[in-house]
LUMRO-944861 format. One record per residue (C-alpha): residue number from 1; x negated, z negated, y negated. Coordinates in steps of 0.02 Angstrom, whole numbers, plus 32768, in hexadecimal, padded with zeros to 4 digits. Each point is the difference from the previous one (the first is absolute). Example, Ala and Ser with C-alpha at 12.3 -4.5 7.8 and 13.67 -1.06 7.14 Angstrom:
// residues 2
<atom i="1" east="7D99" up="7E7A" north="80E1"/>
<atom i="2" east="7FBB" up="8021" north="7F54"/>
This chain:
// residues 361
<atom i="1" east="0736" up="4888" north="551A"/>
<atom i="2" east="8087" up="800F" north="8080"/>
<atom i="3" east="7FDF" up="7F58" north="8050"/>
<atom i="4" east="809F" up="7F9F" north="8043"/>
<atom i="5" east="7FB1" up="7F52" north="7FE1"/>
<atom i="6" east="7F6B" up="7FD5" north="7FAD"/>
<atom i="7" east="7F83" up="807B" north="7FA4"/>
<atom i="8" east="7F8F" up="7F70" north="7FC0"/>
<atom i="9" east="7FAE" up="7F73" north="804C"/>
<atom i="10" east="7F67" up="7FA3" north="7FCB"/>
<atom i="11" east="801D" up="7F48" north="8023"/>
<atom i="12" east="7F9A" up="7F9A" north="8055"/>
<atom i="13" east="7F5B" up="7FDD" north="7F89"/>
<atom i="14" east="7FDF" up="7FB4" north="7F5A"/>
<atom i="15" east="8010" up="8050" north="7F64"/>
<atom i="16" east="8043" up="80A0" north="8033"/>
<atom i="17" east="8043" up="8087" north="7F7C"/>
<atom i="18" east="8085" up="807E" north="8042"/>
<atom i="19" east="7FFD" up="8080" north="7F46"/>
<atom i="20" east="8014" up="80BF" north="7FE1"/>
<atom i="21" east="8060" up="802E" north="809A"/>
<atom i="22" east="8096" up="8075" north="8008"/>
<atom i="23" east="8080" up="7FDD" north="8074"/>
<atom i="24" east="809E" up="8082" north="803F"/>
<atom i="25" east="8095" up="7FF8" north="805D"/>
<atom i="26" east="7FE9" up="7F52" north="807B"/>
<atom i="27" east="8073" up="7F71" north="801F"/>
<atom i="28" east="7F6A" up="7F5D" north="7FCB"/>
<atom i="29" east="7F80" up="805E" north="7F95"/>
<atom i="30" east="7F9E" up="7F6B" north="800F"/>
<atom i="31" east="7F7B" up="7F9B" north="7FFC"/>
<atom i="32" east="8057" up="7FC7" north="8097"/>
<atom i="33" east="7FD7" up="7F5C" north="804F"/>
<atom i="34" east="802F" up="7FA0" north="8084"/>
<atom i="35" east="7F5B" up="7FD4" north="8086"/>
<atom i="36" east="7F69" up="7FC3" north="7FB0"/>
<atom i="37" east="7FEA" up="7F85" north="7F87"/>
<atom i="38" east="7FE2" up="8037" north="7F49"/>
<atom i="39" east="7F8D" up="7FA5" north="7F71"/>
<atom i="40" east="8029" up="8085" north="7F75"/>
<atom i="41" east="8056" up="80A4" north="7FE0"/>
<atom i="42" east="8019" up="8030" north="7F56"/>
<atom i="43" east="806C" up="80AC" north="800B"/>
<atom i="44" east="8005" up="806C" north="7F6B"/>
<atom i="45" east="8014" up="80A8" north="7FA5"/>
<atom i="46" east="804E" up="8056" north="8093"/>
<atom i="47" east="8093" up="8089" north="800B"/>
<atom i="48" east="8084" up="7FF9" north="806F"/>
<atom i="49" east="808E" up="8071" north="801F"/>
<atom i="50" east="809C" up="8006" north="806A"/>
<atom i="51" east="7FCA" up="7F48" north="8044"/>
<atom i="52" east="8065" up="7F81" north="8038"/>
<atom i="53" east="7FA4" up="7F74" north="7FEF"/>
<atom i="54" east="7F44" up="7FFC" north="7FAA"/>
<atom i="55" east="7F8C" up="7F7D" north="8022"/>
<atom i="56" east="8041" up="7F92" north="809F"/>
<atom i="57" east="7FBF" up="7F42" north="8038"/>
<atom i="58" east="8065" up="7FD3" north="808A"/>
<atom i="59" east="8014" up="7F41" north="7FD4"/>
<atom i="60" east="8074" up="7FB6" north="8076"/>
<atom i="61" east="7FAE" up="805E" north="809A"/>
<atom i="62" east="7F91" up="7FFE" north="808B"/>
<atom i="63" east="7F7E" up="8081" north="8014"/>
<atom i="64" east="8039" up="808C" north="809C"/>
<atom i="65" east="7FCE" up="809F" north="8050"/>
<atom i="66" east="8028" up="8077" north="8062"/>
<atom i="67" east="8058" up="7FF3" north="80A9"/>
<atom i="68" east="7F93" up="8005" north="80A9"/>
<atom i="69" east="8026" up="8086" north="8085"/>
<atom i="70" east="8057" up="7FD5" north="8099"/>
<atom i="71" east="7FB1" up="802C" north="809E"/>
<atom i="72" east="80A5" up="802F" north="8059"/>
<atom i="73" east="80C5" up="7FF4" north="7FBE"/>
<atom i="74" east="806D" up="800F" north="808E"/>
<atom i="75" east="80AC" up="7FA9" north="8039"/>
<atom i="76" east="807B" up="7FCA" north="808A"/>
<atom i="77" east="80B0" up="8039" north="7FC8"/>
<atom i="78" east="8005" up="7FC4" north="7F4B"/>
<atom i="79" east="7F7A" up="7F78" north="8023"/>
<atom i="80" east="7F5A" up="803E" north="7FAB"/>
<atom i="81" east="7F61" up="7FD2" north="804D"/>
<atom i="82" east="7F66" up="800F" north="7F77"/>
<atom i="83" east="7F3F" up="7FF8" north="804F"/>
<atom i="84" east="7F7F" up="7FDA" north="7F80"/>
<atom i="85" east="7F69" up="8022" north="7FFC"/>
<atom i="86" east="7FA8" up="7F5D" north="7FE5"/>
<atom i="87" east="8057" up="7F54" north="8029"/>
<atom i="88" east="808C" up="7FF7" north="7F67"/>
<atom i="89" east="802E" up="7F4F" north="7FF5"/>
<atom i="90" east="80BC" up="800E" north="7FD8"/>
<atom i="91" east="8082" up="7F96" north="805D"/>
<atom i="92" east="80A3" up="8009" north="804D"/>
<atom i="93" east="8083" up="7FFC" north="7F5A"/>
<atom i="94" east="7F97" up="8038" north="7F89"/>
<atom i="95" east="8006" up="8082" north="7FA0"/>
<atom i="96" east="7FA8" up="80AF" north="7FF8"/>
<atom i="97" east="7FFA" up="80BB" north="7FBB"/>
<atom i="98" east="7FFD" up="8080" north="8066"/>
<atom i="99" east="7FDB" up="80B6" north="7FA2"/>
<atom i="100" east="7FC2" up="80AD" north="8019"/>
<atom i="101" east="8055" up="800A" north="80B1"/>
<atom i="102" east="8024" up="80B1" north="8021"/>
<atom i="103" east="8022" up="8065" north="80A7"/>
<atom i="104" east="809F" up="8011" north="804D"/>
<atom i="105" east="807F" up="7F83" north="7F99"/>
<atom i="106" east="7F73" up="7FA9" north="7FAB"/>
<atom i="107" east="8072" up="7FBD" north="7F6B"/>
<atom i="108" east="8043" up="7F9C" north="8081"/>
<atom i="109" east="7F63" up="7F9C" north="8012"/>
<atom i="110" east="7FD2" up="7FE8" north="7F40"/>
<atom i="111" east="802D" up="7F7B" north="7FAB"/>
<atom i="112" east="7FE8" up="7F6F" north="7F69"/>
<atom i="113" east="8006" up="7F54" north="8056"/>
<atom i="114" east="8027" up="8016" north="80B3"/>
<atom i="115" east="8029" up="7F58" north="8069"/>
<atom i="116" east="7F81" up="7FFB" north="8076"/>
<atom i="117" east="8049" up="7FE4" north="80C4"/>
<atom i="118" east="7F7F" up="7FD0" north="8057"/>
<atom i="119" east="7F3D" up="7FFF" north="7FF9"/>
<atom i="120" east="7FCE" up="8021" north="80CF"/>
<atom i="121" east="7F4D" up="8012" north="7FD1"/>
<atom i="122" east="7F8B" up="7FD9" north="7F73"/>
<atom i="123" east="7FFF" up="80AE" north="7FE4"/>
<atom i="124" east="80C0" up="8031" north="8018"/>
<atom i="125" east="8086" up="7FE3" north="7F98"/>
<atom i="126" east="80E3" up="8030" north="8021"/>
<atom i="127" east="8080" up="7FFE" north="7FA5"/>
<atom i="128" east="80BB" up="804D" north="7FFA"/>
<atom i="129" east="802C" up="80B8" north="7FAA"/>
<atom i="130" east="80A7" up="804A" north="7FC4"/>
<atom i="131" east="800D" up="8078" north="80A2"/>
<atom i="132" east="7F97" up="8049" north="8094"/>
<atom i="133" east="7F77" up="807F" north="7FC3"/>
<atom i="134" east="7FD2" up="808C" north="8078"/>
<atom i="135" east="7F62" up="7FED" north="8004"/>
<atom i="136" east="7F65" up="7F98" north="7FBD"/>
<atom i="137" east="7FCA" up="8000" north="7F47"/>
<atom i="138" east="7F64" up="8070" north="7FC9"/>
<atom i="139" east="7F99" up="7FC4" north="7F71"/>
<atom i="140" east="8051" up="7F44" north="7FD5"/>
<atom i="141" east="7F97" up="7F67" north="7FA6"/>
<atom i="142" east="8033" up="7F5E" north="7FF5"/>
<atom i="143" east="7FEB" up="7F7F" north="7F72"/>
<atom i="144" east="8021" up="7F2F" north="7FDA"/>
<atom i="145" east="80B1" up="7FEE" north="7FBA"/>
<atom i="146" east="8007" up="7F3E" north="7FB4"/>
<atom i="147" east="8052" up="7FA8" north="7F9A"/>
<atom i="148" east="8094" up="8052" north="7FEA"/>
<atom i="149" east="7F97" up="80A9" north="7FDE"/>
<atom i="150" east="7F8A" up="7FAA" north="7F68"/>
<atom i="151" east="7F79" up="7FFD" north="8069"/>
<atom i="152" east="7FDC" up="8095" north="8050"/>
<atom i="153" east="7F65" up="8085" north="8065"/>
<atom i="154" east="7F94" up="7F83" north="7FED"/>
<atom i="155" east="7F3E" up="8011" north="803B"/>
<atom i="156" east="7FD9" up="7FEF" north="80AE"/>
<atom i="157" east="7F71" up="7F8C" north="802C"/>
<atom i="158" east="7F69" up="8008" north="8072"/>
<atom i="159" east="7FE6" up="7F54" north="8025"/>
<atom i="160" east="801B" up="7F4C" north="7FDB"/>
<atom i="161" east="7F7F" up="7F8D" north="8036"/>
<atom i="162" east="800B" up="7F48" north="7FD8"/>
<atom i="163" east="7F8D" up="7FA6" north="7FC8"/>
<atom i="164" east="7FE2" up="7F3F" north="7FEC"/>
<atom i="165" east="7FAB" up="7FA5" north="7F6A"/>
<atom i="166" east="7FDE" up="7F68" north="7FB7"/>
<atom i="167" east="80C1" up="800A" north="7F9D"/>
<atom i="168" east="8050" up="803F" north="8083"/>
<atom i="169" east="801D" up="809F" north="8065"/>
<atom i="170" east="7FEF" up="80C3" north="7FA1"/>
<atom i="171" east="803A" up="80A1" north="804A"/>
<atom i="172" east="7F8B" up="8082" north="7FE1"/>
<atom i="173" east="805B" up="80BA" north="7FFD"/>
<atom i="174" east="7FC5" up="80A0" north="8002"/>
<atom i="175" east="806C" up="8098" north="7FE8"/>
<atom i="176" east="7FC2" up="80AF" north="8052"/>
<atom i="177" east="8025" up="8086" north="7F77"/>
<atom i="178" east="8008" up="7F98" north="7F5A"/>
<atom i="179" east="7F78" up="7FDE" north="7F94"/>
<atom i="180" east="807B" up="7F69" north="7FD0"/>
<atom i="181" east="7FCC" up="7FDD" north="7F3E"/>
<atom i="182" east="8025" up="7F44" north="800A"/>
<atom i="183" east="7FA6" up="7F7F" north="7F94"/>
<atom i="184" east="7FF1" up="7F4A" north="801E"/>
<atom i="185" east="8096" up="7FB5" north="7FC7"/>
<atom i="186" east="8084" up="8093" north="801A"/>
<atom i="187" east="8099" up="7FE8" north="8070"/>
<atom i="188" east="8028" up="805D" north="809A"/>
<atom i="189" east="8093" up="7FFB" north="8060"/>
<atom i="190" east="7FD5" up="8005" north="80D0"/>
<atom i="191" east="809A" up="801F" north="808B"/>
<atom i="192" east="8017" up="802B" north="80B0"/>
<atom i="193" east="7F62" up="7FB0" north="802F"/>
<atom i="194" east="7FF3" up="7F8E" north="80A1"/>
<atom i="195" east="8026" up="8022" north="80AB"/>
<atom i="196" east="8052" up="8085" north="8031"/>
<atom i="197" east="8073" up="7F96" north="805A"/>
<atom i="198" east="8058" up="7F9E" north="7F7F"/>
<atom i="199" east="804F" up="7F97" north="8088"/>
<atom i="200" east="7F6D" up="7FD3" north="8045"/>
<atom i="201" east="7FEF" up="7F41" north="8044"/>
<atom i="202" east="7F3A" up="7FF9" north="7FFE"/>
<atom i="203" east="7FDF" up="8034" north="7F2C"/>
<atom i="204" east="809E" up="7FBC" north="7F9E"/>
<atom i="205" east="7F74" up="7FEF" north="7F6F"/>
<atom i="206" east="7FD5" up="80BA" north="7FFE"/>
<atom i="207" east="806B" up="8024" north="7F77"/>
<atom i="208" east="7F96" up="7F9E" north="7F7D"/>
<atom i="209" east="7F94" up="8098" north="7FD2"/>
<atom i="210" east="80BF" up="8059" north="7FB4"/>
<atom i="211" east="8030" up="7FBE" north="7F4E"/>
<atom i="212" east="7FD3" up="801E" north="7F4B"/>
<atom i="213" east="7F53" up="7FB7" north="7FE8"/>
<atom i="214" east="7F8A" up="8001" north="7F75"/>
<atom i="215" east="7F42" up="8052" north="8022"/>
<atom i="216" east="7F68" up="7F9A" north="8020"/>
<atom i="217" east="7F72" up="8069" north="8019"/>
<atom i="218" east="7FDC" up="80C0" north="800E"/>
<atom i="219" east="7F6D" up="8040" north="806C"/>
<atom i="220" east="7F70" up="803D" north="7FA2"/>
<atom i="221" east="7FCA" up="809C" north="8056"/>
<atom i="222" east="80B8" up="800E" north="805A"/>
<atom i="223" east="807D" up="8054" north="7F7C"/>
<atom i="224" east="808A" up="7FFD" north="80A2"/>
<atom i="225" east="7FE3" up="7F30" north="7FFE"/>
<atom i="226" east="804E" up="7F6C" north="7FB1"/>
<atom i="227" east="8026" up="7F50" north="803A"/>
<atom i="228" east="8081" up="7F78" north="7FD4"/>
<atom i="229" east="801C" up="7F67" north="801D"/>
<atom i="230" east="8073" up="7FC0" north="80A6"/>
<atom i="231" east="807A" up="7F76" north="800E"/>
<atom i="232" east="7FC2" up="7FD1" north="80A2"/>
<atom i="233" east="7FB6" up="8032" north="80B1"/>
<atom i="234" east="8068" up="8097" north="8025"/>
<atom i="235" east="7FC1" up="8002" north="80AB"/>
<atom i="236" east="7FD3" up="80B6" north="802D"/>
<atom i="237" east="7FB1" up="808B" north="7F8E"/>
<atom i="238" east="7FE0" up="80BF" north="8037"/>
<atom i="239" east="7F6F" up="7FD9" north="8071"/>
<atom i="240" east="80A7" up="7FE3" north="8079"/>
<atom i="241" east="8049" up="8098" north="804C"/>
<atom i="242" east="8094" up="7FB9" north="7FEE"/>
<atom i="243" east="7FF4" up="7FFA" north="7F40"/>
<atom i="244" east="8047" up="805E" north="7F6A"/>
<atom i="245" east="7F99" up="7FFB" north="7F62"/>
<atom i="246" east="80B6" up="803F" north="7FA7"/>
<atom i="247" east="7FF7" up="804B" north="7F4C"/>
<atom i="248" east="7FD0" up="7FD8" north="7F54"/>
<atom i="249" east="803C" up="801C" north="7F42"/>
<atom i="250" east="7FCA" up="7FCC" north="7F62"/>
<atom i="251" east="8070" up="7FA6" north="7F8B"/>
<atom i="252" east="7FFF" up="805A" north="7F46"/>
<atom i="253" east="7FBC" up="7F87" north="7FAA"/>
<atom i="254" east="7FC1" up="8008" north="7F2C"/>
<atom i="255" east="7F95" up="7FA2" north="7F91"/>
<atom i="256" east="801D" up="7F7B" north="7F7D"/>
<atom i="257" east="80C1" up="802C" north="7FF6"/>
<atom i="258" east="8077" up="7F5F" north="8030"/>
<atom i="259" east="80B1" up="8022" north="8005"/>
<atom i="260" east="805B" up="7F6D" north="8033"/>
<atom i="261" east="80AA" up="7FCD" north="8055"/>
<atom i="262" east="80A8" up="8046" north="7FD3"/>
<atom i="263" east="7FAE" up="8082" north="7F8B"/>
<atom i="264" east="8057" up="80A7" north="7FE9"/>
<atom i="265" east="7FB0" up="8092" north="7FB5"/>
<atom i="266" east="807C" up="809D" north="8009"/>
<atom i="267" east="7FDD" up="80AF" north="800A"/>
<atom i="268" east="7F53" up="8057" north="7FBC"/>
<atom i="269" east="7FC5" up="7F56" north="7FA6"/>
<atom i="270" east="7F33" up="7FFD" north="8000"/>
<atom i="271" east="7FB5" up="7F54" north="8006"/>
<atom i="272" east="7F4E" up="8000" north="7FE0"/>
<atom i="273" east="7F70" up="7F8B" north="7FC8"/>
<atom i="274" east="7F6E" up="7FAB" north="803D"/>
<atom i="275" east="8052" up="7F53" north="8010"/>
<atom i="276" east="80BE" up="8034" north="7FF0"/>
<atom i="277" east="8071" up="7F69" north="8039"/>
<atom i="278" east="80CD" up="8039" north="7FE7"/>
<atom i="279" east="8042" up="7F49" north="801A"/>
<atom i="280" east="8073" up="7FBD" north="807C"/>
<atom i="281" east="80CA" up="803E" north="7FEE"/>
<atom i="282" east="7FD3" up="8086" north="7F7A"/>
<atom i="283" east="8047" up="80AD" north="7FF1"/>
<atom i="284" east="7F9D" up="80A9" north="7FB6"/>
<atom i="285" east="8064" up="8085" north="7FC7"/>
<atom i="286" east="7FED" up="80BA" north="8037"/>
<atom i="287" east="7F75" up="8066" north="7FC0"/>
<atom i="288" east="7F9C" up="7F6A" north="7FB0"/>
<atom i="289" east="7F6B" up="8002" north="7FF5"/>
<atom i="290" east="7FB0" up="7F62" north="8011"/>
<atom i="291" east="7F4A" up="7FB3" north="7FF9"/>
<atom i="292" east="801D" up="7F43" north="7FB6"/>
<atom i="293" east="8043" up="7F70" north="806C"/>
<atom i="294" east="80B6" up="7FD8" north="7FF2"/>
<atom i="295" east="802A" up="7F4B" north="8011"/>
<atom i="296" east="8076" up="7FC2" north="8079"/>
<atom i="297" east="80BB" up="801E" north="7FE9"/>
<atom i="298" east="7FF9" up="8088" north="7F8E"/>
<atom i="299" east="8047" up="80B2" north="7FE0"/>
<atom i="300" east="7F92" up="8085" north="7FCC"/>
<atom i="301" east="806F" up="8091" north="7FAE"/>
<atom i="302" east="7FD4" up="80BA" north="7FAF"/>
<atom i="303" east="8034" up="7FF2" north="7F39"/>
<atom i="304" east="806E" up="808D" north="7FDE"/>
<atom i="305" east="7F9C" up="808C" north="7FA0"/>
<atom i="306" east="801D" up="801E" north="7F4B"/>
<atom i="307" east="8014" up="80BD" north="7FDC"/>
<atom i="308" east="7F97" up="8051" north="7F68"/>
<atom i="309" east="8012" up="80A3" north="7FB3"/>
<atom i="310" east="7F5E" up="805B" north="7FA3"/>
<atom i="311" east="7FF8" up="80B7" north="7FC0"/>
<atom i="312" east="7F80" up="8079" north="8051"/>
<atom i="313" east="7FF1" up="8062" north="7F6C"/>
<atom i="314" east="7F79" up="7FD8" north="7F75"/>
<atom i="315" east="8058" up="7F92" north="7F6E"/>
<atom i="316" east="800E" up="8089" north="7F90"/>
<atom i="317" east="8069" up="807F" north="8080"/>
<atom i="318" east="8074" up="7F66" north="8018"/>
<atom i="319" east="80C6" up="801F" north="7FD0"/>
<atom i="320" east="8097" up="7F96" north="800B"/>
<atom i="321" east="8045" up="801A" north="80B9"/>
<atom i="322" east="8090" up="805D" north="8001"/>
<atom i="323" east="809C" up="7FD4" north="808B"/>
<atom i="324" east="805E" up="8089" north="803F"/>
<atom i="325" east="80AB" up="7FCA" north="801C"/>
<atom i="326" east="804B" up="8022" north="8097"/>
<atom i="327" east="80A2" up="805D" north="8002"/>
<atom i="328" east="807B" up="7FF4" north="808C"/>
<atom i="329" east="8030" up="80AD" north="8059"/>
<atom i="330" east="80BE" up="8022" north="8043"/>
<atom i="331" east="8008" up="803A" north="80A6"/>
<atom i="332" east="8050" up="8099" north="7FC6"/>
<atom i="333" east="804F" up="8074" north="7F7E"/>
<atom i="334" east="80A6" up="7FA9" north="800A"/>
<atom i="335" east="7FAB" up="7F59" north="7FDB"/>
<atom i="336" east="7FA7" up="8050" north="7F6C"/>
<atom i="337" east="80AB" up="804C" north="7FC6"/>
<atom i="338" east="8046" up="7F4D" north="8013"/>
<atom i="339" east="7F80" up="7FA5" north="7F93"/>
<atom i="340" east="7FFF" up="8080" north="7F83"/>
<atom i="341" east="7F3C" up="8010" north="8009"/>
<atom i="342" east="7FFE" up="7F48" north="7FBB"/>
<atom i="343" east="7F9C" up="7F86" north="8074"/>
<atom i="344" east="7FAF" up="7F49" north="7FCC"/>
<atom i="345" east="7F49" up="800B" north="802D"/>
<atom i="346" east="7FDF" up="7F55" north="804D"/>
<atom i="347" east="7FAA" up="7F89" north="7F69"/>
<atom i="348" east="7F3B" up="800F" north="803F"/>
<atom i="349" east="7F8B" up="7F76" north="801B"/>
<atom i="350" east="7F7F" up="7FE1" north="7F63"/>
<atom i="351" east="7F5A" up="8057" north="800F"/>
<atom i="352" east="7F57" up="7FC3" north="7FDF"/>
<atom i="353" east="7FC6" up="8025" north="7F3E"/>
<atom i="354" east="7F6E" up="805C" north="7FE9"/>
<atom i="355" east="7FB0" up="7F70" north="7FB9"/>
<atom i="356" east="801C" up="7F94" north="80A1"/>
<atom i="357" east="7FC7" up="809D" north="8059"/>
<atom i="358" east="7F52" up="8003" north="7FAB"/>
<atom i="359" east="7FD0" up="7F5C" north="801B"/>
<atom i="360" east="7F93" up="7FE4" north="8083"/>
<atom i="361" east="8047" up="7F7A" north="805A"/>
């Protein structure tokens, strides 16, 4: 009750049931979902009210959380100057987001994607503000702002170590507070790992471990563990000081549901099935609800509902329904005196017979 986001979760298992709940007054009453991968959540007989938005699977996104403290928020006339508290990977024109600054001017200081300056240190960070606050900032965090804002507060890492094997070279990464649910074969999406240095002559490679790659192994034993699979020798992993292991999302991903290019599905459609395919250059109408495959180049449209009347009394109690016509009023005595009390009733539409009201259908 009361909750601005989610009130439900349970993703992240197999065969999970999410029934009998009550859920008040909250923006996503949930099962929301957006971290761990899911193999089935059946959600069912539950009550919501004053909900936005019911059961949510973030499709299009990658996992986030929330942002990291900074260890200091300070500036230089309207130049900021951010200290983290671990080394934070981020480069000079990048983005960031800056929130929770307080203190003397602290608005000043927050912000959605903020062009980062200048990076002086692997743990420092600038970049420009509206005006000169009068102090530093109290209380600020700081979190990933890419691509254009889809991808953002991603999970921090621990480490990357690379490894080499008989295909090739693996990074092996461990993240410090996330027991991170991955299974062999689920996609995560890695940035701002390498040197801290971007520019740096000596490891022009150490940006191999950032991309969107697909799981290879997870770590019996190690919940915070996973590997996958390297395009090369990126040259340095986090047993250099100079290192950044960077962060790490997971890509939403489902099961057995192929939707393929220049497919449109408008608003609240549900496509569903164990082996779904809506072909290529197809369209689904809003609110459909759809578990069969749709070949390619096809339009899948809601048939316009056919209206039936049927009597609630018992058969016997039923009467021809009667329509009350509907006289006009004048807007005042005058008007009446004018029409000499005789106004046309406007000629009603036919009603339903009782007979087509007792029939079932």
């Amino acid at each position: 009750m009361n909750l601005g986001h989610s009130a439900l979760s349970a993703d992240g298992g197999r065969g999970t049931v999410v029934e009998g709940n009550r859920i008040y007054h909250c923006q996503t009453g949930g099962p929301y979902h957006d971290t761990y991968s899911t193999r089935g959540l059946t959600v069912r007989n539950n009550y919501y009210h004053d909900v936005n938005t019911g059961p949510f699977q973030l499709l299009n996104g990658v996992s986030r959380t929330d942002p990291y403290a900074l260890a200091s928020l300070d500036h230089v006339g309207n130049t900021a100057i951010a200290t983290t508290e671990s080394p934070h990977g981020l480069g000079k024109d990048e983005r960031v987001i800056i929130s929770g600054a307080g203190g003397a001017d602290g608005s000043l200081y927050n912000g959605i994607g903020r062009i980062i300056t200048a990076v002086p240190a692997r743990d420092k960070f600038e970049y420009t503000m509206a005006g000169a606050p009068s102090g530093a900032a109290v209380g600020a965090a700081f979190g990933t702002y890419d691509f254009n804002g889809l991808v953002t507060n991603q999970h921090r890492l621990a480490s990357l170590t690379r490894i080499q094997g008989d295909s090739g070279y693996f990074a092996q990464a461990t993240s410090p507070d996330l027991k991170h649910g991955l299974a062999v074969g689920d996609w995560v999406l890695i940035s701002h790992a390498g040197h801290w240095d971007k520019n740096h002559p000596d490891y022009p490679e150490s940006s191999l471990y950032n991309g969107a790659f697909q799981v290879t192994a997870v770590i019996p034993g190690s919940p915070e563990k996973f590997e996958y699979k390297l395009p090369d020798d990126p040259g340095m992993d986090s047993s250099d000081a100079n290192f950044v292991a960077g962060y790490f999302g997971r890509i939403w991903q489902t099961r057995h549901l192929t939707i393929e290019n220049n497919v449109i599905i408008y608003a609240h459609a549900i496509v569903l099935g164990g082996e779904t395919v809506v072909g290529a250059n197809s369209e689904v109408g809003g609110c459909i609800f759809l578990t069969k495959s749709v070949p390619s180049d096809s339009v899948v449209k809601m048939k316009s509902p056919e209206l039936r009347f049927r009597s609630k009394l018992p058969p016997g109690e039923q009467t021809e329904a009667r329509v009350m016509e509907t006289v006009a009023q004048p807007a005042d005595e005058t008007a009446l005196a004018e029409t000499n009390g005789a106004v046309a009733a406007e000629e009603p539409s036919p009603a339903p017979s009782a007979a087509e009201l007792a029939s079932p259908e």
